[in-house]
C-alpha positions as CSV (number, residue, x, y, z in Angstrom):
1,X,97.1,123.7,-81.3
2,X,93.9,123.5,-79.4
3,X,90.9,121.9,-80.9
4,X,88.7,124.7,-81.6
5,X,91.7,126.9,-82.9
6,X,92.3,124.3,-85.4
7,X,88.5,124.4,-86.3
8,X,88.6,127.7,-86.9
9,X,91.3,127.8,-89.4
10,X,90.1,124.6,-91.5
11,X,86.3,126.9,-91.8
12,X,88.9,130.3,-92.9
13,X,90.4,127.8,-95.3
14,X,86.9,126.2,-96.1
15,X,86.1,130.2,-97.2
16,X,88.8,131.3,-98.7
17,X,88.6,127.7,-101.7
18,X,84.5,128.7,-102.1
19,X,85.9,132.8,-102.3
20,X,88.5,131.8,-104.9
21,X,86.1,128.8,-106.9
22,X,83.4,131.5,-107.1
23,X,86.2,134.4,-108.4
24,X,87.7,131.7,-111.0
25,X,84.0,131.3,-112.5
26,X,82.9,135.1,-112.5
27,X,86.4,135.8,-114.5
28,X,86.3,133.2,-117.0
29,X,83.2,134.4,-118.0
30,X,84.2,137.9,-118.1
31,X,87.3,136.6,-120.4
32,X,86.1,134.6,-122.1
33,X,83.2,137.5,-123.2
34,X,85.8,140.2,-124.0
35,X,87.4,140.2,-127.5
36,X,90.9,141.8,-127.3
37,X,92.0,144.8,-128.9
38,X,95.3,146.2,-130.4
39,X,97.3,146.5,-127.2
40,X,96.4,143.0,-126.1
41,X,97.3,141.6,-129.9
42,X,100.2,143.7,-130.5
43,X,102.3,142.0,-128.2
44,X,101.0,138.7,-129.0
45,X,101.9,139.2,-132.6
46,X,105.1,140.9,-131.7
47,X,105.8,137.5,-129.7
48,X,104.7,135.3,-132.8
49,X,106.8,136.9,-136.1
50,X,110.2,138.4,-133.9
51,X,113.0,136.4,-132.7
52,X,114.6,137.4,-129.2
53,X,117.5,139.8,-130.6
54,X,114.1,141.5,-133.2
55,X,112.1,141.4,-130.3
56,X,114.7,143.6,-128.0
57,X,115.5,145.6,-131.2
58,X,111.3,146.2,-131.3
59,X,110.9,147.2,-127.9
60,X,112.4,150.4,-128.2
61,X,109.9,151.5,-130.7
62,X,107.5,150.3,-128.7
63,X,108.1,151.4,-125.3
64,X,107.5,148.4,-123.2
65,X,110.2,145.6,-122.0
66,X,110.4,142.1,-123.2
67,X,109.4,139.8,-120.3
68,X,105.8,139.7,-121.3
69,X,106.6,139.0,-124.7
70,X,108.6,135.8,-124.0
71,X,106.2,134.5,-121.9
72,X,103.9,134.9,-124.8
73,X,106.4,133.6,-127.2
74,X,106.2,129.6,-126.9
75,X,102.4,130.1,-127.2
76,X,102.3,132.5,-130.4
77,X,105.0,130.6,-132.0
78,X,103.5,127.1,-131.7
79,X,100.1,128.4,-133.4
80,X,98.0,128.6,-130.4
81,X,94.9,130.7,-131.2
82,X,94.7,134.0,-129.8
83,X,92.5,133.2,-126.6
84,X,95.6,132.1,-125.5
85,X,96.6,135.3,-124.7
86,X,93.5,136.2,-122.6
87,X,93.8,132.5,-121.0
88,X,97.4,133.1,-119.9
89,X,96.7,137.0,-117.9
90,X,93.7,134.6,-116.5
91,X,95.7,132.3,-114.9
92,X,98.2,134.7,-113.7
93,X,95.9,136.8,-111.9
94,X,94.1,133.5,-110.9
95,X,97.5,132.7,-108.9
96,X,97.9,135.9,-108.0
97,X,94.1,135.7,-106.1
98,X,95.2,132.5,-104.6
99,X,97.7,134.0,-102.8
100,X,96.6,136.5,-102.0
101,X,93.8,134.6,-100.1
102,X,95.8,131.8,-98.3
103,X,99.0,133.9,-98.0
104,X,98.6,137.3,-96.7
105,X,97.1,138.4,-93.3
106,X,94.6,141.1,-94.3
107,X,91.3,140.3,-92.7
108,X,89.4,137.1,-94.8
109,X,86.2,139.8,-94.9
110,X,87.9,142.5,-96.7
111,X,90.2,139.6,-98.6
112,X,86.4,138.3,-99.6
113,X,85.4,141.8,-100.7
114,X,88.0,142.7,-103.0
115,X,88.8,139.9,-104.8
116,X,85.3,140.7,-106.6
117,X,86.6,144.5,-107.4
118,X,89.2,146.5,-108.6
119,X,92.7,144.9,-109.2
120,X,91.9,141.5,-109.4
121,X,88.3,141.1,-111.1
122,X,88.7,142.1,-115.0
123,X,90.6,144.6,-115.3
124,X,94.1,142.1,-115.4
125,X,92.4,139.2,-115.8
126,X,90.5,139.2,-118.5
127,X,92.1,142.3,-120.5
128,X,95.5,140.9,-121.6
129,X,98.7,142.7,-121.1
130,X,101.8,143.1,-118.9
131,X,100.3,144.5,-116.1
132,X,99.0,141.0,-115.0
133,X,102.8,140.3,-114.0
134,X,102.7,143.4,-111.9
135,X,100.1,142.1,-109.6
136,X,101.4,138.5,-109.7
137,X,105.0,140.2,-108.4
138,X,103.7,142.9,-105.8
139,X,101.8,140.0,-104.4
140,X,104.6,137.8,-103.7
141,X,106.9,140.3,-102.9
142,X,104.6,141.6,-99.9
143,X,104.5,137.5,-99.2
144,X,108.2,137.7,-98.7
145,X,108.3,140.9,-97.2
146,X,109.0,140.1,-93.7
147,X,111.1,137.4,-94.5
148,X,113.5,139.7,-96.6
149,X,116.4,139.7,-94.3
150,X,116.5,136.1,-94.2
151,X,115.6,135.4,-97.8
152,X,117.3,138.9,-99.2
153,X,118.6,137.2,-102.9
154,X,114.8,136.2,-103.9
155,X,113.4,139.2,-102.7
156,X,116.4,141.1,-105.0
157,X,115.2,138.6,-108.0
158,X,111.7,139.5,-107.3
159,X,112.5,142.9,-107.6
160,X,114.9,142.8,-110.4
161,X,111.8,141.0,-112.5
162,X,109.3,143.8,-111.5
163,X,111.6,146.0,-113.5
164,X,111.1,144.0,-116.3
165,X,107.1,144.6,-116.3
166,X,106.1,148.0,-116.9
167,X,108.1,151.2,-116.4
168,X,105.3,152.5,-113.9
169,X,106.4,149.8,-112.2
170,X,110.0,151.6,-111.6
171,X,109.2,153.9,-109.1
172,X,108.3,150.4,-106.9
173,X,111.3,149.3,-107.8
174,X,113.0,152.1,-106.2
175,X,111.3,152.4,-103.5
176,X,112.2,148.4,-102.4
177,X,115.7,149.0,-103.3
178,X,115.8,151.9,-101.1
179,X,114.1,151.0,-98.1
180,X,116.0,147.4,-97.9
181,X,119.4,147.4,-100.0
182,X,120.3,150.9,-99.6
183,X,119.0,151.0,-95.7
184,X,121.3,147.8,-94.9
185,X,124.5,149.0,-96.7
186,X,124.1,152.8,-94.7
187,X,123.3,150.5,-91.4
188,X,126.7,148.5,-92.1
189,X,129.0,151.7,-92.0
190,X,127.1,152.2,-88.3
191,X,127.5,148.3,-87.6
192,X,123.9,148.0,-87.2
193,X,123.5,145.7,-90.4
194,X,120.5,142.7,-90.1
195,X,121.7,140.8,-93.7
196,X,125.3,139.8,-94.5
197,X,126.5,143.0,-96.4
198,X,127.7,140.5,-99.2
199,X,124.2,139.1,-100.1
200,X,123.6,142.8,-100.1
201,X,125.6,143.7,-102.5
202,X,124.9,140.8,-104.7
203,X,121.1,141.3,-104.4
204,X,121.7,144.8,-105.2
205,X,123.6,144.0,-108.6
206,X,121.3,142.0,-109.4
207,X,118.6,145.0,-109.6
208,X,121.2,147.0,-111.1
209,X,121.9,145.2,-113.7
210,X,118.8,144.5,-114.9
211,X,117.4,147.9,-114.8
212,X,120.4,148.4,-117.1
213,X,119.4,145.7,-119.5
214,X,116.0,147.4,-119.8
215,X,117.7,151.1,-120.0
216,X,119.4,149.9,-123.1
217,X,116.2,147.9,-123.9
218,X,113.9,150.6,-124.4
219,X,116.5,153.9,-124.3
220,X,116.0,156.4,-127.8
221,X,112.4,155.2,-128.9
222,X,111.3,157.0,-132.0
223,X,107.7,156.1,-131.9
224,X,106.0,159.7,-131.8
225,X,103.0,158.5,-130.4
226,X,104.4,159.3,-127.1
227,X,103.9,162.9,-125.9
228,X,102.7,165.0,-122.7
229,X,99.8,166.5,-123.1
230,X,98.0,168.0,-119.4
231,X,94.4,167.9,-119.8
232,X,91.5,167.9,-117.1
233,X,91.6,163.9,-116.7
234,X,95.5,163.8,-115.7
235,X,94.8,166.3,-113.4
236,X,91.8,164.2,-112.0
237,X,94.2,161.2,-111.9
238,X,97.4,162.9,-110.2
239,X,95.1,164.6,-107.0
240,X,93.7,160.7,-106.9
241,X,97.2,159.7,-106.2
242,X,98.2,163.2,-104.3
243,X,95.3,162.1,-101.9
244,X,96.5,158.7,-101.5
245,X,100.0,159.8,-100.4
246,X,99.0,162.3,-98.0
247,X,96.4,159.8,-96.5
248,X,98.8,157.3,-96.0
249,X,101.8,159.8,-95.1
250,X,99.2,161.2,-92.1
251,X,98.2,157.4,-91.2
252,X,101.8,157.1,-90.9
253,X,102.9,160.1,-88.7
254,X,99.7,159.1,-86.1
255,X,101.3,155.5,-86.4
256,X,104.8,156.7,-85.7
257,X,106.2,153.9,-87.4
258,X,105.8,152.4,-90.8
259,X,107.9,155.0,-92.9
260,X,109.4,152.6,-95.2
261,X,106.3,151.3,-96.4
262,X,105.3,155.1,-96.5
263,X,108.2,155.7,-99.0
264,X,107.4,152.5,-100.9
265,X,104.1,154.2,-101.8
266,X,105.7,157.6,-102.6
267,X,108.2,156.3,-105.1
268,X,105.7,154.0,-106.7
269,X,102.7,156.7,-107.0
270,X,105.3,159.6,-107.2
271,X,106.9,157.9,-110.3
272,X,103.8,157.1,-112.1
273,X,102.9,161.0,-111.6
274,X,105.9,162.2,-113.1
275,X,105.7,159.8,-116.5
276,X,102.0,161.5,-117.1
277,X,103.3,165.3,-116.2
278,X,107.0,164.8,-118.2
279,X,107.1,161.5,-120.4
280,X,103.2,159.9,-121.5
281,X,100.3,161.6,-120.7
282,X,98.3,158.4,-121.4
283,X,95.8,156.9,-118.8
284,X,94.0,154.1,-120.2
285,X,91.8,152.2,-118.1
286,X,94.2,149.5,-116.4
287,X,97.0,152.0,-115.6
288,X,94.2,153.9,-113.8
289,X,93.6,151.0,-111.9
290,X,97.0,150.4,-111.0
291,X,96.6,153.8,-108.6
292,X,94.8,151.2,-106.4
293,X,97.6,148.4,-107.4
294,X,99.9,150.2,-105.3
295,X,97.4,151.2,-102.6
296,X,96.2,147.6,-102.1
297,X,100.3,146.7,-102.0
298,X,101.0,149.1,-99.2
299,X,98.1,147.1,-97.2
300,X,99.2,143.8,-98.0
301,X,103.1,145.6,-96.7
302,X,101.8,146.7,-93.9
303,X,100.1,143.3,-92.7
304,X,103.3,141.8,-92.7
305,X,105.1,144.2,-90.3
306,X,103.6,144.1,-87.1
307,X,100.9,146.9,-86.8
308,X,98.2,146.4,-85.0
309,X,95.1,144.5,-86.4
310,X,92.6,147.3,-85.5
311,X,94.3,149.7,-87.2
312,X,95.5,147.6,-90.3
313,X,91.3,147.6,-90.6
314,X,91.0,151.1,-90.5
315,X,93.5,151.9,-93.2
316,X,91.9,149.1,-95.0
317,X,88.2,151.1,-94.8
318,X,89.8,154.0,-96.0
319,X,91.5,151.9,-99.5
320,X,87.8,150.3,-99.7
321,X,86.5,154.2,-99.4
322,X,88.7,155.5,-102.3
323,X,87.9,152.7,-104.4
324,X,84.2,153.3,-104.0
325,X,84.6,156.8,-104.4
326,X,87.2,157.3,-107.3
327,X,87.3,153.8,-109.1
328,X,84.0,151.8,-108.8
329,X,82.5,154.0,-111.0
330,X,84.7,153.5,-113.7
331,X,85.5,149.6,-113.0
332,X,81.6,149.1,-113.9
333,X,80.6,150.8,-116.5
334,X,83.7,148.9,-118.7
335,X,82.4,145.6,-116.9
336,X,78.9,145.8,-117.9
337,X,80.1,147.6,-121.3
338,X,82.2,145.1,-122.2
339,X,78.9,142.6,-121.8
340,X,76.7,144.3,-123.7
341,X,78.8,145.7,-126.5
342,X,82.2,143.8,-128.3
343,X,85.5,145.7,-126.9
344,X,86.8,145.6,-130.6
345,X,85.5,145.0,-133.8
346,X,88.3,143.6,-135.4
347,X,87.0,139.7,-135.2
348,X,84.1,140.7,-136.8
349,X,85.7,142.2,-139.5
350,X,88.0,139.5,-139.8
351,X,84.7,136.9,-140.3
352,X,83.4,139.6,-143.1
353,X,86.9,138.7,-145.3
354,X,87.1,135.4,-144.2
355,X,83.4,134.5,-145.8
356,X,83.4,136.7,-148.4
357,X,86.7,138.1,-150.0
358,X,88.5,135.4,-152.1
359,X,92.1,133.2,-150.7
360,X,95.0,135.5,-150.2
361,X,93.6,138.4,-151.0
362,X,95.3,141.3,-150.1
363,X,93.7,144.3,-148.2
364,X,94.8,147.7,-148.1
365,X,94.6,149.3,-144.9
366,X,95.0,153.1,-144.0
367,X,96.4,152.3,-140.3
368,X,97.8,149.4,-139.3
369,X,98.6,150.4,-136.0
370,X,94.7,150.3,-135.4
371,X,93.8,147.1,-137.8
372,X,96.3,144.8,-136.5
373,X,94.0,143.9,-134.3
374,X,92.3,142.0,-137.3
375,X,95.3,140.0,-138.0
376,X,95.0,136.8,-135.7
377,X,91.7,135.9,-137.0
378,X,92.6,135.9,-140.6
379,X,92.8,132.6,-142.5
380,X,94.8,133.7,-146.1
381,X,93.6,137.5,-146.3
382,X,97.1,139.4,-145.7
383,X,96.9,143.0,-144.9
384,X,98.8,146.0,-146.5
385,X,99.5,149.2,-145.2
386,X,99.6,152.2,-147.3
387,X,101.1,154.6,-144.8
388,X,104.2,152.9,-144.8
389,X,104.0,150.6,-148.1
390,X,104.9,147.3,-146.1
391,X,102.9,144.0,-145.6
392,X,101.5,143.9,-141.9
393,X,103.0,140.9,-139.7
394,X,102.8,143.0,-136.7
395,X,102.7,147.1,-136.5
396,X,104.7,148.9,-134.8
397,X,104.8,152.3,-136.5
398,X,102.9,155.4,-135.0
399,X,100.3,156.2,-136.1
400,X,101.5,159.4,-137.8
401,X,98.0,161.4,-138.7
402,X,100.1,163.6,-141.4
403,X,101.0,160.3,-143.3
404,X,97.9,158.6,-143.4
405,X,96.2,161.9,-144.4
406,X,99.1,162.3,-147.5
407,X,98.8,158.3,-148.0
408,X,94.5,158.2,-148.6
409,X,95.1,161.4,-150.6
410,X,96.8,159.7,-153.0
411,X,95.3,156.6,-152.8
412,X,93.3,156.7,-156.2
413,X,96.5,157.9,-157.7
414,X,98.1,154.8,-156.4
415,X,96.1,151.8,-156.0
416,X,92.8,149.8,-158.1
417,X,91.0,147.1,-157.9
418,X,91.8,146.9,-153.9
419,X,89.7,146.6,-151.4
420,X,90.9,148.8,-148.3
421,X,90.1,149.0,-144.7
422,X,89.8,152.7,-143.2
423,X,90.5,152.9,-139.0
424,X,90.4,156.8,-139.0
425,X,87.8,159.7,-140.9
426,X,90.9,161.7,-141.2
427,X,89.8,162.0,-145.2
428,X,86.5,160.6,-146.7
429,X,86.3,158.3,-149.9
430,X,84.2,158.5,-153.1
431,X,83.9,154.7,-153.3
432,X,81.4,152.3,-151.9
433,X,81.2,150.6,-148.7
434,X,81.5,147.1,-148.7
435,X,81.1,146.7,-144.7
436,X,81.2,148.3,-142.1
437,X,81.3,146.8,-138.4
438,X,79.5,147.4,-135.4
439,X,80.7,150.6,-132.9
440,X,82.6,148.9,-130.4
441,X,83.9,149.9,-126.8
442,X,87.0,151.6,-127.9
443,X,88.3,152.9,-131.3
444,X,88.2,149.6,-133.2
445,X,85.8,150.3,-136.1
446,X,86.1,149.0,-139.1
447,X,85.1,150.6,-142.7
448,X,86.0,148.4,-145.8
449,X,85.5,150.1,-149.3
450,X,86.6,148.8,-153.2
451,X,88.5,150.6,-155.2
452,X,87.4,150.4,-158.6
């Protein structure tokens, strides 16, 4: 290696450590600034009061598999406070950035430009939950991409852990296994194999049987909270992803190659548009953003394989277009909101009982699927819900509008000398307020009245 050649990649290098010291301080203060809601505590508190055999038993009520949960579960457990949670999605992403950086051959400029933007600023980083692994896993698996064939078990391990993230990450999943496993095993009946058809097979098992684990994980959930429901935003968010696919299936037919990265894409954008048509028509703010999750992996794909560098950059304009046009708008107002205005409510509720309500006292509260959010930050106060009539450790019930309706009905009836914290205005209460919190970002206020 020539003099100058060398120089060149010790000032990329030089770059690419001020790129990623710069990112690590912009996010810490954006995490350490947000104050995590229900979603984000749930599993924390899931991870804290199950054991392993509850926790699997749990996740079928609650939709999502386990492997965020036990990496959560040392932490809870031990009594670490709940920043912990937030601290460990940081770091995750925070590897994630690094290799993305020093690791993959996208051009340092755009590299530079999107570390600051949509996935890897805020969104994953600094609000906590299992789509963090996602990233951390496409990222390394586009790392290992061309080196499949000689490293086909840990890119089958990889794989097999992606389906242990988030079930929009399945349709990823299939589209690897497919394009690799299933490709090799139809090329060995032609004799035109690359990998050893046993390490195939193994690597392929392997996948199998852990998206079996997770089918009988999460199969027969009860929690009616789920539902379809086709409104004007899904339809907004499927012709995002119908555009995507069709720009990337024309990029591809111009290229005349690149069709299994091409089908990578369509499973993993064609999955996630059949869960919001048939199974959960729910879009929250980070599974939005993982529309350009899956985008940015087909980039980081394609820069393994060996495409041109010209037109790597002009598929790379176009992502940078669709993010400007369809997801900056978005990715900023809940930055800047989540600055100027607390994301939840629930810790300040929390310091209201804490200063003022005597030791152990017990709260009623209408909806504990909302107010669990309160729970880490409580020091004796233990919270009761009167949907369900149980003691709240962690909440996974639905939050069934009928019941809590019939429940504050009879709450008179049924209850004195409580106080009671009300999430919803589904029925309105001849008593006094005691205090009320601030409006947050998202449906996290907090009304406590006495009951006389």
């Amino acid at each position: 290696m020539n003099k100058q050649k060398k120089l060149k990649i010790l000032n990329k290098r030089a770059i690419c450590w001020i790129v990623f010291i710069l990112y690590s301080i912009l996010n810490l203060i954006l995490m350490l600034n947000h104050e995590p809601w229900r979603d984000e505590i749930h599993a924390w508190l899931m991870a804290k009061e199950l054991s392993i055999p509850e926790l699997i038993v749990a996740s079928r009520f609650d939709g999502h598999p386990i492997l965020w949960h036990l990496i959560l579960m040392p932490f809870a457990k031990l009594g670490f406070p709940i920043i912990t949670l937030n601290i460990i999605s940081y770091i995750i992403i925070l590897i994630s950035v690094w290799l993305f950086l020093f690791k993959t051959n996208l051009s340092l400029f755009f590299k530079s430009i999107l570390v600051f933007t949509i996935p890897f600023t805020y969104a994953f980083s600094s609000i906590s939950r299992n789509y963090c692994l996602i990233i951390l896993l496409l990222v390394i698996i586009a790392i290992l991409y061309n080196k499949r064939y000689n490293k086909p078990i840990l890119y089958s391990i990889l794989i097999a852990l992606l389906v242990h993230t988030h079930s929009l990450a399945w349709g990823l999943v299939a589209g690897l296994t497919i394009t690799f496993h299933f490709d090799e095993i139809i090329l060995f009946f032609k004799n035109k194999n690359i990998v050893d058809i046993k390490k195939i097979i193994l690597g392929l098992g392997i996948i199998v049987i852990s998206t079996i684990l997770v089918i009988l994980e999460l199969y027969g959930t009860t929690n009616t909270d789920y539902g379809v429901s086709i409104n004007s935003y899904i339809i907004y968010v499927i012709s995002i992803m119908t555009c995507i696919i069709f720009s990337i299936l024309l990029f591809s037919i111009i290229n005349k190659s690149n069709y299994k990265e091409f089908l990578i894409i369509l499973f993993g954008l064609g999955f996630q548009i059949l869960i919001y048509t048939c199974v959960y028509s729910s879009v929250l703010f980070q599974r939005f953003m993982l529309i350009f999750v899956v985008f940015l992996f087909y980039l980081m794909l394609l820069s393994k394989t060996d495409l041109l560098k010209r037109k790597l950059d002009v598929i790379c304009i176009i992502y940078l277009v669709f993010m400007c046009l369809f997801g900056s708008k978005q990715f900023i107002n809940t930055v800047i909101n989540d600055i100027k205005y607390p994301y939840s409510s629930a810790q300040e509720m929390a310091n209201f009982i804490n200063k003022n309500l005597p030791e152990n006292t017990t709260i009623l509260i209408d909806a504990s699927v909302i107010g669990q959010s309160i729970i880490p930050y409580l020091d004796t106060a233990k919270l009761y819900d009167i949907t369900y009539d149980c003691y709240v450790d962690y909440a996974n019930v639905s939050h069934d509008k009928r019941k809590i309706k019939n429940a504050l009905n009879n709450l008179y009836a049924s209850y004195s000398e409580h106080y009671i914290i009300i999430c919803n205005d589904f029925v309105k209460l001849d008593s006094d307020i005691v205090y009320e919190t601030k409006n947050p970002m998202i449906n996290e206020k907090f009304t406590m009245y006495y009951i006389p």
